[in-house]
N, C-alpha and C positions, 0 to 999 in steps of 0.2 A: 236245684237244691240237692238232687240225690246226687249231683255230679262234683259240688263244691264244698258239702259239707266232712266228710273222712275225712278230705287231705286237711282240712282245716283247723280239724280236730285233731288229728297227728301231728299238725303243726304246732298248736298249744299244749299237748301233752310232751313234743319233744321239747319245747322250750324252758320247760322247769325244773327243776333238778326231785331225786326220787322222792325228797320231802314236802314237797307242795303238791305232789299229782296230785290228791284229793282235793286239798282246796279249786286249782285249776281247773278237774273236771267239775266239781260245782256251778263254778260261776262262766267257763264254757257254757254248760247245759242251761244254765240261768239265762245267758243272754240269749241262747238260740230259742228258747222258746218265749221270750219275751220279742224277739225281731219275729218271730211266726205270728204272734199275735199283732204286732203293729199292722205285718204285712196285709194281713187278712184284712184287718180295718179299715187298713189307706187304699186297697185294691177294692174292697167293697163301696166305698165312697167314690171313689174315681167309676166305679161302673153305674152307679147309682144318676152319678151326675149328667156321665155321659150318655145315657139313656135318655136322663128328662132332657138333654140339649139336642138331642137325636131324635124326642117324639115335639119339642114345640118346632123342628126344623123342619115337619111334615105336617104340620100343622094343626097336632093335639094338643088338647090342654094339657100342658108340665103340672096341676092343680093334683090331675089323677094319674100321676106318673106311679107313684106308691101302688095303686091298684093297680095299673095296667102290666106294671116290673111282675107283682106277686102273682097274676092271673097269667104271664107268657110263665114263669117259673114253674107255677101249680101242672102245667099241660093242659089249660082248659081248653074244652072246646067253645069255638067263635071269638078266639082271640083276635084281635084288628091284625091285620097283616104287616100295616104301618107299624105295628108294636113287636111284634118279630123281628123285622129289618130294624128296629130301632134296636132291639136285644144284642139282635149280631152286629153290629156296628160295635155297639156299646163296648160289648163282648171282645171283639177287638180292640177297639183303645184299652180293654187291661190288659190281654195281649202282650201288645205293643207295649207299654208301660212296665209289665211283668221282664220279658227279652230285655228292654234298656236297665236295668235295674240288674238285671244277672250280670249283663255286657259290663257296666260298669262296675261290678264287684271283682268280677275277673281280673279286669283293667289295674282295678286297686290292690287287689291283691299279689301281681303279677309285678307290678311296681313298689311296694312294701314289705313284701313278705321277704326274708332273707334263703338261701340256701343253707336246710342244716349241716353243719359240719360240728368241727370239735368245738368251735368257740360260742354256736348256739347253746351247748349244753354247759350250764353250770352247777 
């Protein structure tokens, strides 16, 4: 994020002419913080999930996945071990999830986005 979002932003603020920056940085700012919040959602789901598919794969009840997620979270002590390795597994598939989701913003952006010159600005 820290690495894609300036140029991106410079990119939409070069693309308008001096009478709409404001609107543009509006609804720039609007969408990037409505994609943070999906992100957070769909990444907290995806780890959620892959948790419970990572503690019934060692052969916990998925029933008490909610507790077992919030007590490795909390730092308690005499957390199942099983439920740590289940954390970090987890923890990697959003990871992993996270990385492909950059790679492909890049990809699309790399691919759509124009070089500015004179005829971006109008």
């Amino acid at each position: 994020m820290t690495i894609t979002v300036p140029p991106l932003t410079s990119t939409v603020m070069a693309s308008v002419g001096e009478t709409h920056v404001g609107i543009a940085s509006g609804v720039n700012n609007a969408v990037a913080r409505v994609a943070g919040l999906l992100a957070v959602a769909a990444l907290g789901t995806v780890l959620f999930a892959s948790f419970s598919h990572h503690l019934a794969a060692l052969g916990l009840p998925p029933a008490h996945a909610n507790d077992a997620l919030n007590a490795v979270l909390a730092g308690r002590a005499g957390v199942a071990q099983d439920a740590v390795a289940a954390f970090d597994r987890a923890l990697r598939t959003v990871m992993l999830v996270a990385a492909l989701c950059a790679a492909l913003g890049g990809i699309a952006s790399w691919l759509w986005i124009r070089p500015g010159g004179s005829e971006a600005r109008r």
